[in-house]
Each structure stands twice: as structure tokens, then as C-alpha cells.
N, C-alpha and C positions, 0 to 999 in steps of 0.2 A: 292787394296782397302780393299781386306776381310781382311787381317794383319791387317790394321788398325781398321778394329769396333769389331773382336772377341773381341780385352782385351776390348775395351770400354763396350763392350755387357756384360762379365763376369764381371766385374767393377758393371757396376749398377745392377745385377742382384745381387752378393754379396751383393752390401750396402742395398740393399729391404730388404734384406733377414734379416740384419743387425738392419735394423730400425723395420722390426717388429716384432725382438726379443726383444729388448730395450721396445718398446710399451706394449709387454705382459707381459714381467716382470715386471714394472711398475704398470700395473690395475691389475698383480694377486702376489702379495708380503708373499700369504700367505705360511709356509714350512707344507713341505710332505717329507717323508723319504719313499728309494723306498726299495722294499723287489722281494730279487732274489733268491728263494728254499728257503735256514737258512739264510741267511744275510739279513741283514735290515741295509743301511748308515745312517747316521746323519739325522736330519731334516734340510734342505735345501728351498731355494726361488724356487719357480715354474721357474722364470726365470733362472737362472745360472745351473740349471740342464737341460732346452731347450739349452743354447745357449754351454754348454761342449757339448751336444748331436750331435749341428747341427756342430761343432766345432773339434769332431771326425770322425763324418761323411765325411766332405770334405777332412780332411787330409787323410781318408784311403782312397776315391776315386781317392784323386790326386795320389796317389801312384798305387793303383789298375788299373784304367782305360788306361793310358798311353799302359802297356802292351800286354792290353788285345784287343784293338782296332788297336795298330798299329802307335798311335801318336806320335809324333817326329821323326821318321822313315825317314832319307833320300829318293833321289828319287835311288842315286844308291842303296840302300839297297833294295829297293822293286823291283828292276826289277833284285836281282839273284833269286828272288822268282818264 
């Protein structure tokens, strides 16, 4: 039964996350250019710079966390441990 609701549970937790980037971008349209030490990018929508943000975030997580926890790890693999 948990098989079945984590991806539902990550499902709507993603599209939340999804709608309320769409929503803040939306009621804030105005651009800001961001500045890191000497570089300063383009001016950009408040939103499309949230949603690359949250958009890098999960792909270096999904990459990161797997290993670092243990996840997808057979069961014979954890019991030469």
C-alpha cells in the first residue's frame, strides 16, 4: 500500500509546489537581475528565476539524496552490510 501513495504523495506535492510558482509569477512579473561577487545576469521575471531555482534544486536532490540515504538499495544489498 505505501508503493502506492509515495508517488501519489510526491505527485501533489510537486504540482503545489508547481501551482505556486505559476501563481507568484503571475502577481509579481516585475524583472530583477541578480548579482553574484562581479556578475550581474540579464533582468529576468521574478518568476522564471523562482521556478529555474526550485527546478535545479530537485534535480540535484534527486541525484544527491538517493545515495546518501540508502534509497533504492535492494534488500540483499543491505544485509552484506
Amino acid at each position: 500500500m505505501q508503493k502506492f501513495i509515495s508517488p501519489i504523495l510526491c505527485s501533489i506535492i510537486l504540482a503545489l509546489w508547481v501551482s505556486g510558482i505559476a501563481i507568484f509569477s503571475v502577481q509579481n512579473s516585475t524583472e530583477i537581475s541578480l548579482r553574484f561577487i562581479a556578475f550581474q545576469s540579464i533582468d529576468m521575471p521574478v518568476g522564471v528565476i523562482l521556478a529555474f531555482s526550485v527546478s535545479v534544486g530537485v534535480i540535484i536532490s534527486s541525484i544527491l539524496l538517493p545515495p546518501l540515504f540508502g534509497i533504492g538499495q535492494t534488500k540483499e544489498r543491505q544485509e552484506d552490510f
